[in-house]
C-alpha positions as CSV (number, residue, x, y, z in Angstrom):
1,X,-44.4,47.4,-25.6
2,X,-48.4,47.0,-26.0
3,X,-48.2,48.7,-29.2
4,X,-45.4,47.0,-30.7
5,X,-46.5,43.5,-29.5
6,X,-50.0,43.6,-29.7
7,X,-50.1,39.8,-28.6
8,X,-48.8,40.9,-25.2
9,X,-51.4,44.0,-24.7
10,X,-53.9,42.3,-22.3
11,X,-50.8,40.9,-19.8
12,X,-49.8,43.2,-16.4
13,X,-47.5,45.6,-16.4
14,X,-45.6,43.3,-14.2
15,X,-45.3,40.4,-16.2
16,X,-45.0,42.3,-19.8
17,X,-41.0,41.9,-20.0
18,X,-41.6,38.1,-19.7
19,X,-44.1,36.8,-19.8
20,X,-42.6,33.4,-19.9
21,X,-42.3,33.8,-16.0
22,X,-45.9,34.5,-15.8
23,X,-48.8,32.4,-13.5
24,X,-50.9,30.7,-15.9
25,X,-53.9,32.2,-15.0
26,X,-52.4,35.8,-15.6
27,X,-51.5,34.6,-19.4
28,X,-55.0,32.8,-19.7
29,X,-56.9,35.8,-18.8
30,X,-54.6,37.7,-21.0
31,X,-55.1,35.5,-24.3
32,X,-51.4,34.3,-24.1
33,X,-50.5,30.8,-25.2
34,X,-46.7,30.5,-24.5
35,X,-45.5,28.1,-27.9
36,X,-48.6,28.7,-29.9
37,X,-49.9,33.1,-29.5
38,X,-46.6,33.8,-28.5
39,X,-42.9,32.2,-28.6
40,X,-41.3,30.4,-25.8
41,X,-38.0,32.5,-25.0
42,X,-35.0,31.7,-27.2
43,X,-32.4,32.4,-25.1
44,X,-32.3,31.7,-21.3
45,X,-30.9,35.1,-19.8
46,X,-29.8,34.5,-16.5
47,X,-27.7,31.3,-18.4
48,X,-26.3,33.5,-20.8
49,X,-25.4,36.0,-18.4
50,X,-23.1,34.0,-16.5
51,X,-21.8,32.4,-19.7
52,X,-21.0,36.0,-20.5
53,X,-19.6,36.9,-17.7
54,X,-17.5,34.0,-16.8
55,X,-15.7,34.5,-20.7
56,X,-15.3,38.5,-20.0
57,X,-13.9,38.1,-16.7
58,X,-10.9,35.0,-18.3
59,X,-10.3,37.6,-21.3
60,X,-10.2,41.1,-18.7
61,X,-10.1,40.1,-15.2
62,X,-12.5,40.5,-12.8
63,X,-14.8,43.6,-12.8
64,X,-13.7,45.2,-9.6
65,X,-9.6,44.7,-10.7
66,X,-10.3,47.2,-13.9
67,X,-8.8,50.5,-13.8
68,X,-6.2,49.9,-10.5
């Protein structure tokens, strides 16, 4: 990830997957402006998720009902 995203490089390990979600002082120290050095997220995952799931589960039932 650090070498493919060299904005991110300086951020923890634990906040490198999204760093959207990180404290402010972590992305401060890390050179990270979320909007201007690096892109607010586009898509809200845990949103989409449910909106996903919600869709798959009216077209193919519910997950646990598969294969009986």
């Amino acid at each position: 990830m650090r070498r493919w995203v060299p904005e991110l490089a300086q951020l923890p390990a634990p906040h490198i997957h999204l760093p959207s979600e990180a404290p402010r002082a972590v992305l401060e120290r890390a050179g990270v402006t979320l909007g201007s050095t690096y892109p607010w997220p586009i898509v809200e995952h845990a949103v989409a998720r449910a909106r996903f799931l919600a869709v798959a589960e009216s077209a193919v039932g519910p997950a646990g009902a598969r294969g009986r």
